[in-house]
C-alpha positions as CSV (number, residue, x, y, z in Angstrom):
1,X,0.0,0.0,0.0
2,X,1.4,3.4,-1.2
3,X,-0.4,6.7,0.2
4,X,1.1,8.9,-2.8
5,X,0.0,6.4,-5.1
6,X,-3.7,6.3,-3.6
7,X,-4.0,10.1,-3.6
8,X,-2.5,10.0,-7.0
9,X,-5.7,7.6,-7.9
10,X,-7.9,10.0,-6.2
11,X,-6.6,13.1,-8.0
12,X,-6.9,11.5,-11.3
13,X,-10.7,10.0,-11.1
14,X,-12.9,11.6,-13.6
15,X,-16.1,9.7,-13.2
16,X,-17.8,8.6,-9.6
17,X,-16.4,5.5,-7.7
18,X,-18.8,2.7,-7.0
19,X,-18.6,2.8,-3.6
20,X,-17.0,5.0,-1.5
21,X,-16.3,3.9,2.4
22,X,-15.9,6.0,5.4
23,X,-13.8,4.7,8.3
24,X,-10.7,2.2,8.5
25,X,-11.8,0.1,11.0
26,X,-12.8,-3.6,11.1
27,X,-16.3,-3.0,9.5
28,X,-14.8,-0.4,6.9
29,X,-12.3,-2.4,5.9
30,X,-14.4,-5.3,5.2
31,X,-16.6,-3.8,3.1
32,X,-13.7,-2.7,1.1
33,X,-12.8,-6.1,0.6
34,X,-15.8,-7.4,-0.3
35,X,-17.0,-4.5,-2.9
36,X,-13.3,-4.3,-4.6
37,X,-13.6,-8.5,-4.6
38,X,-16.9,-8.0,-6.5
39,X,-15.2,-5.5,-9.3
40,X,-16.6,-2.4,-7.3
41,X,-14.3,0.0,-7.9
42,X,-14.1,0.9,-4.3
43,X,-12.4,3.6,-2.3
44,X,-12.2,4.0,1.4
45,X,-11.5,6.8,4.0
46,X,-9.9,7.1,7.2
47,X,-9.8,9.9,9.4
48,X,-6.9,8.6,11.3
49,X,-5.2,5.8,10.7
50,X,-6.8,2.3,10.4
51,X,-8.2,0.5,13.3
52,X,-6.9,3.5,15.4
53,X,-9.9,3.5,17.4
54,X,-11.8,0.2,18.6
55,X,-10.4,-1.8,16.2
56,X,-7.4,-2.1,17.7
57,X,-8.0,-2.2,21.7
58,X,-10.5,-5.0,21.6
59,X,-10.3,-8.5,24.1
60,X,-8.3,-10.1,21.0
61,X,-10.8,-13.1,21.2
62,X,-12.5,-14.4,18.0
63,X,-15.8,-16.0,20.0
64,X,-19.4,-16.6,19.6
65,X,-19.9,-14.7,23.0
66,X,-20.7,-17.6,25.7
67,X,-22.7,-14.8,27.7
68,X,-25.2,-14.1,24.6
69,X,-25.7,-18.0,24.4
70,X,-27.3,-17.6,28.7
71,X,-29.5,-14.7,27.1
72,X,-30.8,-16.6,24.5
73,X,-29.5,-15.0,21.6
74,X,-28.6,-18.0,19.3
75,X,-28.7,-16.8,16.2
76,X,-25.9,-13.9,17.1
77,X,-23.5,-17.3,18.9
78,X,-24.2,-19.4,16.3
79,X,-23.2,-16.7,13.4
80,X,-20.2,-15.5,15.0
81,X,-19.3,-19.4,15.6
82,X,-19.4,-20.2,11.7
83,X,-17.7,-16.2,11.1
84,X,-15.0,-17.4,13.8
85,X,-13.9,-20.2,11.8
86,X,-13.8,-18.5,8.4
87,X,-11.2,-15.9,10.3
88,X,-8.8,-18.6,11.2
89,X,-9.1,-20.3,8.1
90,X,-8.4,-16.9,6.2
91,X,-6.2,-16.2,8.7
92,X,-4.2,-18.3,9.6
93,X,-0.5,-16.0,10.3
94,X,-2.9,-13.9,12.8
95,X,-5.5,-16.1,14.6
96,X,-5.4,-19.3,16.5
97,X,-7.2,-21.9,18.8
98,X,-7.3,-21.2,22.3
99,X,-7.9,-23.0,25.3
100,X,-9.8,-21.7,27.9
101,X,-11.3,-22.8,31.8
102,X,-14.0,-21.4,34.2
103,X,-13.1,-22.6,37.4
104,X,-15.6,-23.7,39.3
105,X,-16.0,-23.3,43.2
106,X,-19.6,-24.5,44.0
107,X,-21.1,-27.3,43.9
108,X,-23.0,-28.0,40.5
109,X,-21.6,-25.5,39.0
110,X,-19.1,-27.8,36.5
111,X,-22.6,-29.0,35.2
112,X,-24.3,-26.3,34.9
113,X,-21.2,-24.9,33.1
114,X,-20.4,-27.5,31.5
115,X,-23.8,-28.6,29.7
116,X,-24.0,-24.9,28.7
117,X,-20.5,-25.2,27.2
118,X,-21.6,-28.4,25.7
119,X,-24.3,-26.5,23.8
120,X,-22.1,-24.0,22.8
121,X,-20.0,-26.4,20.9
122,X,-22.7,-28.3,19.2
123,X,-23.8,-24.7,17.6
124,X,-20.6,-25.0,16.2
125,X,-21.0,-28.0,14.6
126,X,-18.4,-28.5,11.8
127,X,-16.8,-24.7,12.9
128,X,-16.2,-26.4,16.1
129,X,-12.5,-26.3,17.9
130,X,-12.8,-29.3,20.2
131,X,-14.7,-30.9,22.4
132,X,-15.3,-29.0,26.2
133,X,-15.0,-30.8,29.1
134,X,-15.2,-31.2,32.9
135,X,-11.7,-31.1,34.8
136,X,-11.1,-31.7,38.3
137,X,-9.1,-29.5,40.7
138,X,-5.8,-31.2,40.2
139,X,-6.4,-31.0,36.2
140,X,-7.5,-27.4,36.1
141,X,-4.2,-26.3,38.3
142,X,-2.2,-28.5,36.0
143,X,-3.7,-26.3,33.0
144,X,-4.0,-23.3,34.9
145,X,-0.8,-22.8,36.8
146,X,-0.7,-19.4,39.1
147,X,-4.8,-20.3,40.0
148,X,-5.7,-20.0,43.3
149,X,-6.5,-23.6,44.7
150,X,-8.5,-22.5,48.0
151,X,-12.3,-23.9,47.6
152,X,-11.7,-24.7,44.0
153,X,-13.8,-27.8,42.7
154,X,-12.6,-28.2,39.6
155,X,-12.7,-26.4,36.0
156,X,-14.2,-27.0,32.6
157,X,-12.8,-26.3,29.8
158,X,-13.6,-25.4,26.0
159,X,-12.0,-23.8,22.8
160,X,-12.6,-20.4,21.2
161,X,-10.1,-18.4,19.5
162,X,-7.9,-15.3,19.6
163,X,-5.9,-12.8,16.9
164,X,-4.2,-10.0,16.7
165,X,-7.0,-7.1,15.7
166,X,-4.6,-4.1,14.8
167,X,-2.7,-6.3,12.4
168,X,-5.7,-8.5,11.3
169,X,-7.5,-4.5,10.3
170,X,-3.6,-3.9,8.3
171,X,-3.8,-7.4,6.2
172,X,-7.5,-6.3,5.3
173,X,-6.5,-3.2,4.5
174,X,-3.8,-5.0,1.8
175,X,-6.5,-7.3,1.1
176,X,-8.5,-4.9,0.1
177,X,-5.5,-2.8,-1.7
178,X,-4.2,-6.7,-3.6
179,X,-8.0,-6.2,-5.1
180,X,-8.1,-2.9,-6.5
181,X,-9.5,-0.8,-3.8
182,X,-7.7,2.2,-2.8
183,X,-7.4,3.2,0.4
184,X,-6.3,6.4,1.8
185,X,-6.1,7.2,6.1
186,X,-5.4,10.5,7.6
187,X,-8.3,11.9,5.2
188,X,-11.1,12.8,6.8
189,X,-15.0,13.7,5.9
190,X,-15.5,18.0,5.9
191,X,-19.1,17.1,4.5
192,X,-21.6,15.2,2.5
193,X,-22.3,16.1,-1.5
194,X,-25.6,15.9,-3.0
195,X,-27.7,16.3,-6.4
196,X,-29.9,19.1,-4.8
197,X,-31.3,20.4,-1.7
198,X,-32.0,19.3,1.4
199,X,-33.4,15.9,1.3
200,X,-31.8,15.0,-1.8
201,X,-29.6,11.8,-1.6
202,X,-26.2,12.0,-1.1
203,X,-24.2,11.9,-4.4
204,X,-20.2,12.1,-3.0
205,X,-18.5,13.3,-0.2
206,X,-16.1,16.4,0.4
207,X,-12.9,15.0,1.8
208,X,-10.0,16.3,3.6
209,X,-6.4,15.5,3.6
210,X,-5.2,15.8,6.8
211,X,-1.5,15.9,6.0
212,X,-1.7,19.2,3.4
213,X,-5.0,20.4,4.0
214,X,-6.3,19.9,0.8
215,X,-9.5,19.1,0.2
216,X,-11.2,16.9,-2.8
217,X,-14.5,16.3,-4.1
218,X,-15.4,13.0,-4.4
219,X,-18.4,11.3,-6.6
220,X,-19.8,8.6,-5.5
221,X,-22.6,6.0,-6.9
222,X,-23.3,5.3,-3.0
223,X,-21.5,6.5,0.4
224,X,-21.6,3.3,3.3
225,X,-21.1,5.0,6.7
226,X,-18.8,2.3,8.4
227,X,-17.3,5.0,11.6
228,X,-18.4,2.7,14.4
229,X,-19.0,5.0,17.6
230,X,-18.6,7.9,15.5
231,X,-21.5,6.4,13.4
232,X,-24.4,8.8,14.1
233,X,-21.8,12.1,13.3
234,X,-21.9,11.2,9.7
235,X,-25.3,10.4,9.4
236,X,-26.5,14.0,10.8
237,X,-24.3,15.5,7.9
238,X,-27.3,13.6,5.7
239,X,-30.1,14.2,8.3
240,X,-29.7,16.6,10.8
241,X,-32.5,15.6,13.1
242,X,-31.6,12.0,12.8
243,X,-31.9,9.9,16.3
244,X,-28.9,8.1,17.8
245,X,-27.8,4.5,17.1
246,X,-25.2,4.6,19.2
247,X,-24.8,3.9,23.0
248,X,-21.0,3.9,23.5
249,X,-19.7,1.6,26.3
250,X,-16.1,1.5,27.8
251,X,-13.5,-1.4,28.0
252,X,-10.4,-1.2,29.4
253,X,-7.5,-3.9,29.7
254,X,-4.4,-4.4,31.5
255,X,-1.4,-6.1,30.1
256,X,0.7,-8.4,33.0
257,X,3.5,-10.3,32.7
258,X,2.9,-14.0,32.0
259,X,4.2,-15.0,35.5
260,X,1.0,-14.1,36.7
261,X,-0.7,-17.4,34.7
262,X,2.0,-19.3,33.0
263,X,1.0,-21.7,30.3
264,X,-0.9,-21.7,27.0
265,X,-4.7,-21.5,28.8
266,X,-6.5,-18.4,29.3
267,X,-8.9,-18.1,32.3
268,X,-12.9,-17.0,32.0
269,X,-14.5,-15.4,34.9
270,X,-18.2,-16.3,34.3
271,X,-19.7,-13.3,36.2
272,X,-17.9,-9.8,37.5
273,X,-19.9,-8.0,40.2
274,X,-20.7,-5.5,37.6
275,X,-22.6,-8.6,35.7
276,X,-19.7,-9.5,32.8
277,X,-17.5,-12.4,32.0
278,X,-13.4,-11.5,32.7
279,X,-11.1,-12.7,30.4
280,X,-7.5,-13.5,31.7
281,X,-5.6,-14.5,28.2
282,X,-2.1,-15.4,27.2
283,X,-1.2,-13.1,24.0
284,X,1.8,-12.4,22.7
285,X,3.9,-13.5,25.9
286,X,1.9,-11.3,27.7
287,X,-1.4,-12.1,30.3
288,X,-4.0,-9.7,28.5
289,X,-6.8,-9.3,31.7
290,X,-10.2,-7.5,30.9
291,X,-13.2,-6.4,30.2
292,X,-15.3,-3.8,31.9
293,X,-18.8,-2.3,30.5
294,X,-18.6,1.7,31.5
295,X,-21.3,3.6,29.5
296,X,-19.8,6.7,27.9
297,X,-22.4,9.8,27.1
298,X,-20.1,11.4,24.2
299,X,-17.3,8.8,22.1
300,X,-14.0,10.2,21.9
301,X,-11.0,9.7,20.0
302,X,-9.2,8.6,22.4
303,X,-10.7,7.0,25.4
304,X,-8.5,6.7,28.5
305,X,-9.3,4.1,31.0
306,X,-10.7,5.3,34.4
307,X,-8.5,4.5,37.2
308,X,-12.1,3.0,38.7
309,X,-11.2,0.2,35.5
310,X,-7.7,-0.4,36.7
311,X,-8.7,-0.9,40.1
312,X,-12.0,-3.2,39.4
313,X,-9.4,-5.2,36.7
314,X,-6.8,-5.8,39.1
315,X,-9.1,-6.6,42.3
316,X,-10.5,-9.0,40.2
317,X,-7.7,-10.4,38.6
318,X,-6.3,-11.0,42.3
319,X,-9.3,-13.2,43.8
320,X,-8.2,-15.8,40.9
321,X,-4.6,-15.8,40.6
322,X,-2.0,-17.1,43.5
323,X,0.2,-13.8,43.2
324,X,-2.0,-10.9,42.9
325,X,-0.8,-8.1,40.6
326,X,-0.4,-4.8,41.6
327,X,-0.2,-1.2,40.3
328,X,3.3,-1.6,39.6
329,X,3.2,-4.4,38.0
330,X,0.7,-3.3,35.1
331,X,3.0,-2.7,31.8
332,X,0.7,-1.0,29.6
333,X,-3.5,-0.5,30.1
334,X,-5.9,0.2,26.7
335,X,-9.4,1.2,26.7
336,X,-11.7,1.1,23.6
337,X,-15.1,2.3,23.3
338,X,-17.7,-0.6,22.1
339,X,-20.6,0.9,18.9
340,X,-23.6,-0.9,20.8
341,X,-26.5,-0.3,19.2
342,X,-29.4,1.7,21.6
343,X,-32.4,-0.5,23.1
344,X,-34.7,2.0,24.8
345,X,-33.8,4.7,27.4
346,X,-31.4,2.7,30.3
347,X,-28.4,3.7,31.2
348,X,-26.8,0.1,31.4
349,X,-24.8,-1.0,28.7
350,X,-24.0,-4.4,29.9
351,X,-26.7,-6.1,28.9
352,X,-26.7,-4.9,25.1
353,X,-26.4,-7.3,22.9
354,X,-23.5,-6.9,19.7
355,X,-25.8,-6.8,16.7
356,X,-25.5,-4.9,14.3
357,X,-28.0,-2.5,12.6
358,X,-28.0,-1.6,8.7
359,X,-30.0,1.0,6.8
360,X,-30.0,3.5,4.3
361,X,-31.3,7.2,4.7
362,X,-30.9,9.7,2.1
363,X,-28.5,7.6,-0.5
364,X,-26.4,6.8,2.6
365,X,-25.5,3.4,3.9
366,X,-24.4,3.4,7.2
367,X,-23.9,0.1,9.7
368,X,-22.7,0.2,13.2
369,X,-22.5,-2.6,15.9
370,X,-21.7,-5.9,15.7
371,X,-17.8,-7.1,16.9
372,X,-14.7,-8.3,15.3
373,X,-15.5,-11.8,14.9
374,X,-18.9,-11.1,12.6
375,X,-16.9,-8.3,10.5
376,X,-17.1,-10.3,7.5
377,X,-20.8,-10.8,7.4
378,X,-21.1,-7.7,8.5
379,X,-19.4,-6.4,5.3
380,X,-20.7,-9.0,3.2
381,X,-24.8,-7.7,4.1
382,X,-23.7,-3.8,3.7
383,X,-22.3,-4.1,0.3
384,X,-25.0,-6.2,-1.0
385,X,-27.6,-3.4,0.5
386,X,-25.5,-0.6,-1.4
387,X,-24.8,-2.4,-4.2
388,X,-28.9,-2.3,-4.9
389,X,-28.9,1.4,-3.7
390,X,-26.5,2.4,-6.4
391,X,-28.3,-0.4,-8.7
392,X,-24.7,-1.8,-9.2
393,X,-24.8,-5.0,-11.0
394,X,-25.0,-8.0,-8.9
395,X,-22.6,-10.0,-8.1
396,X,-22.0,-12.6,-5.3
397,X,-19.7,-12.2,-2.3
398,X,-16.6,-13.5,-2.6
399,X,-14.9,-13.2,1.3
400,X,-16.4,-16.2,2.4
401,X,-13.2,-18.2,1.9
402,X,-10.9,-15.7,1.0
403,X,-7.3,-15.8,2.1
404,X,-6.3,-12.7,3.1
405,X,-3.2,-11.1,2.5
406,X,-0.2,-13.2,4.1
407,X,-1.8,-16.1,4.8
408,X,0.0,-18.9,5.4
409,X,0.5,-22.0,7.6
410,X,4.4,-22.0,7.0
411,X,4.6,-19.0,9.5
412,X,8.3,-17.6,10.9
413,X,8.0,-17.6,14.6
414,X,9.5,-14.0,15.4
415,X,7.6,-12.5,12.4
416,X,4.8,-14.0,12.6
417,X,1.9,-11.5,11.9
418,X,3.7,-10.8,8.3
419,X,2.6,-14.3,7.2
420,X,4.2,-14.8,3.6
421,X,5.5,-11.5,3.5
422,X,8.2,-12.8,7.0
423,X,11.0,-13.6,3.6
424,X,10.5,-10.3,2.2
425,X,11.1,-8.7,5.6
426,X,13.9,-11.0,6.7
427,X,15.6,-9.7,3.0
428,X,14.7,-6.2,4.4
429,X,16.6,-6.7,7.3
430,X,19.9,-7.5,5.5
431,X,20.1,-4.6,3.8
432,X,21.5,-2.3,7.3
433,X,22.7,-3.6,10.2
434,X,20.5,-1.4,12.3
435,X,17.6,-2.6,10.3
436,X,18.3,-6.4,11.6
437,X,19.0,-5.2,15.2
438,X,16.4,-5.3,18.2
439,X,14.2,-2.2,18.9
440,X,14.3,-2.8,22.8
441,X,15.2,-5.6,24.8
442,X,11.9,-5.8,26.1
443,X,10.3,-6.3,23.0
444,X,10.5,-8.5,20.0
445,X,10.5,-6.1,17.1
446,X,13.7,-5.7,14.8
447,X,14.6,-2.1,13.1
448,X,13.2,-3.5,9.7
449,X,9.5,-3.5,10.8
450,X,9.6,-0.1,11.3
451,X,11.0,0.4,7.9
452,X,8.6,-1.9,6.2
453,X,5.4,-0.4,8.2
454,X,6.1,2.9,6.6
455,X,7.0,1.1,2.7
456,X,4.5,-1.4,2.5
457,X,1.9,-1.3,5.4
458,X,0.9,2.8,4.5
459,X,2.0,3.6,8.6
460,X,2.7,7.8,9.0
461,X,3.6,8.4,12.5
462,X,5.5,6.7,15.6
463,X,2.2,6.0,17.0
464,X,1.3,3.8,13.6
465,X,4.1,1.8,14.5
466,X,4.1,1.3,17.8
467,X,0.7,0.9,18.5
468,X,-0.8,-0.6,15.5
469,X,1.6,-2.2,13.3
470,X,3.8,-3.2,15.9
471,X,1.9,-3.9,19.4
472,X,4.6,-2.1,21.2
473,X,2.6,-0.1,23.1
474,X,0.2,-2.8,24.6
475,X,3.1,-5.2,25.4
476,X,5.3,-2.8,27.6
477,X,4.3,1.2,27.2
478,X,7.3,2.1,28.6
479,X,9.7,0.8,26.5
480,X,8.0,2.1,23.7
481,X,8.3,5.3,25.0
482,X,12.1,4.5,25.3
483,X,12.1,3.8,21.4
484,X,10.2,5.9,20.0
485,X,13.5,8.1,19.2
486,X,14.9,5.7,17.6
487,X,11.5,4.9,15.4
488,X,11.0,8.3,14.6
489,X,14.8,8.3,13.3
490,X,13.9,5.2,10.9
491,X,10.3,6.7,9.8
492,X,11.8,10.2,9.0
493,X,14.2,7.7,6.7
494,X,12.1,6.2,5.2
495,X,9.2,9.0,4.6
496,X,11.5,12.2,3.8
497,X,10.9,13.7,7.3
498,X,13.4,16.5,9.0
499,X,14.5,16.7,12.7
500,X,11.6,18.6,13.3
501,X,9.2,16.3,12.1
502,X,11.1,13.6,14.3
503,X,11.1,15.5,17.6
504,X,6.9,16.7,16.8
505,X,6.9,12.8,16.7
506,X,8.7,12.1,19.9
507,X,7.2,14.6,21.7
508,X,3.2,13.4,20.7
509,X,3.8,9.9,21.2
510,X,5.1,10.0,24.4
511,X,2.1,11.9,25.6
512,X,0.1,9.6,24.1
513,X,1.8,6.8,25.3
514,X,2.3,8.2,28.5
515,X,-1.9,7.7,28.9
516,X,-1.7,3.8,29.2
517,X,0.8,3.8,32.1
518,X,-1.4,2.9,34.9
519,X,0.9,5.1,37.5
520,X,0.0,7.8,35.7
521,X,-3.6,7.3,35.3
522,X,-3.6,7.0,39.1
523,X,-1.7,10.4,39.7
524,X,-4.3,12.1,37.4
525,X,-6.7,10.8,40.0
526,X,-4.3,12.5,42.4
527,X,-4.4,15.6,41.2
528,X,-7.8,15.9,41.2
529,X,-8.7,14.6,44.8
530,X,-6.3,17.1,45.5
531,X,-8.1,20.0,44.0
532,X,-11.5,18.8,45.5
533,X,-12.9,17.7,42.8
């Protein structure tokens, strides 16, 4: 992916795109798959950069949602089962299987557990990762080493998976790139176009670049709305007056070190005092520990986790594991903001469900909802509504059992997420010496990642890289912070960028990063007890 080329592409268009998508996230970027896969010619538009917002600061799980199967919702389990085992299969370089175990402390509660689980993987059926079953209290420490053992009866276990969602969101984005679509971030939406007045449908979309300033107007045969939590902006620009989809909710993570729970199986907490499930997980050598449910009145662009979050994450964390973590020993701590869509007037969010809802209104498409795991029928259901709004010719959807870009099962261990492109990177790496050397001790990212991010995977700032095409960020903030010198020296390389540029860089990702240090959350909190308020 080239930004200069895909501006280029814009510049030069003379007659309206097909289809025209705003936002780079999960749901965006899907749909630009699917329409370029059809022959749509296709563009898309990010605001910031792709999966900047939710996208990238989900669970990392790839699940039919145990807790929707106790509500009853079986049609949203059993979809996102059969849309979980397309992901891997497409996949394969950035999801996998994973165990997990709900301990169990009561008695009856491995069969009440267990039969649900049971049902679970029956709505799997062929989509199925293995068989659950009942453990003991010997078994379930043997598989979760670091549990606590007091009162424990015994476990059950089952199979779901996990991925990486920033770089998942970066191999659609090539995906989507391999098949004609062109893609463009940091461009955002100044306004909507249309035919007449008000009421007319919307015929393109005035679009900014956010690097120059310069602005384009862009023809479109249909607009598809795909901003997630942001959804409801873009469709005021077409109605003014139009209600809310949208009733934001909060979740924040903390990343541990894998002391805490050592071994490949991740731990589910079946009910929080708040009502949720808890997900301890082993990613990427780390212990990944969340989710809370905090409704938000207004979404922002970049949600910060309330210390309240921290706290409730690590109080719970420590009723399960032998060694309860602490402030200190929190190395980095996300929080994303969840598009559910609105059911009546309450204030809980908790108990939404993750559909999705699709319409159109005015010529425009817009979707919002849904999760990472159901992305592709997501996609696959908006193009196929715009496709008949723009009375495109039609033409089936080809994602179903698409590879996406890098997949392969002959994966390099170190270099994982880059799937078949891991050779072209390890050439890369030859070329400098400081190219092949390690960013940080901490982490496992070499100088040619950095290099490659900014060639090949479109990335235009340290924060790109570190928190998105690298996971630098989520696996120790601080060393990231210690790098980011360094990174901002090999972008400005590789992008034509002065020492200015580089020490602007510096400068905004270590504020930035500086927000997902939990010891500074906490002295925010400080700060303001201090002041009385």
């Amino acid at each position: 992916m080239n930004r200069d080329e895909a501006l280029a592409r814009l510049r030069d268009r003379r007659t309206p795109w097909d289809m025209v998508v705003i936002g780079g996230g999960a749901t965006g970027l899907g749909i630009a798959l699917d329409a370029a896969t059809r022959g749509y010619e296709t563009l898309l538009l990010e605001r910031d950069d792709f999966a900047q917002a939710t996208s990238s600061r989900s669970t990392k799980l790839l699940h039919g949602g145990v807790r929707y199967l106790r509500q009853g919702n079986l049609k949203l389990v059993m979809g996102a089962l059969r849309e979980r085992g397309r992901v891997l299969a497409n996949a394969p370089h950035l999801a996998s299987e994973q165990p997990f175990i709900i301990p169990t402390y009561k008695r009856g509660e491995s069969l009440y557990y267990g039969f649900g689980l049971g049902v679970y993987e029956r709505l799997a059926g062929r989509a199925s990762l293995g068989r659950s079953r009942r453990l003991d209290a010997a078994a379930t420490c043997r598989e979760l080493p670091g549990l606590r053992s007091e009162k424990l009866r015994g476990g059950v276990l089952y199979h779901d998976g996990q991925f990486d969602d920033a770089r998942l969101a970066v191999s659609l984005a090539a995906s989507a790139w391999d098949h004609g679509a062109t893609l463009i971030n940091y461009c955002s939406v100044a306004g909507l176009l249309r035919a007449g007045g008000a009421g007319t449908p919307v015929t393109g979309v005035v679009a900014r670049d956010r690097e120059t300033g310069a602005e384009h107007e862009i023809a479109a045969r249909v607009m598809v709305n795909a901003t997630g939590v942001f959804c409801d902006s873009i469709r005021r620009m077409a109605e003014p007056g139009a209600a809310a989809w949208v009733a934001p909710s909060q979740g924040a993570h903390i990343v541990l070190d894998r002391r805490f729970l050592p071994g490949r199986t991740a731990l589910m907490v079946p009910k929080t005092d708040d009502g949720r499930v808890l997900f301890a997980i082993p990613w990427q050598d780390r212990l990944l520990v969340g989710t809370t449910d905090v409704p938000v009145e207004d979404a922002e662009a970049e949600p910060r986790a309330l210390p309240e979050e921290i706290d409730f994450l690590l109080e719970h964390a420590g009723r399960y594991l032998r060694d309860a973590p602490r402030l200190q020993d929190v190395l980095s701590v996300f929080a994303g903001l969840r598009p559910l869509v609105r059911a009546g007037s309450g204030h809980s969010t908790s108990a939404l469900a993750r559909d999705h809802l699709l319409r159109e209104e005015s010529g425009l498409v817009s979707i919002t909802g849904g999760k990472w795991t159901t992305y592709r029928e997501m996609a696959e259901q908006a193009v196929d509504l715009a496709a008949r709004v723009a009375q495109l010719p039609d033409r089936p959807c080809r994602t179903a059992d698409l590879p996406l870009h890098g997949a392969t099962t002959e994966l390099v261990p170190s270099l994982r997420a880059y799937g078949s492109d891991a050779a072209a990177l390890q050439a890369l790496a030859q070329a400098r010496p400081e190219w092949a050397a390690r960013l940080h001790p901490r982490l496992p990212y070499i100088g040619a990642e950095v290099v490659w991010a900014a060639r090949q995977d479109m990335a235009r700032s340290v924060q790109d890289v570190l928190a998105r095409r690298t996971r630098a960020l989520l696996l120790d903030a601080r060393a990231s912070i210690e790098i980011a010198p360094r990174v901002a020296a090999l972008l400005a390389d590789a992008l034509g960028r002065d020492a200015a540029w580089q020490a602007r860089e510096v400068a905004a990702y270590t504020a930035f990063a500086l927000g997902h240090l939990p010891r500074e959350v906490q002295s925010v909190r400080g700060a303001y007890r201090a002041g009385g308020i």
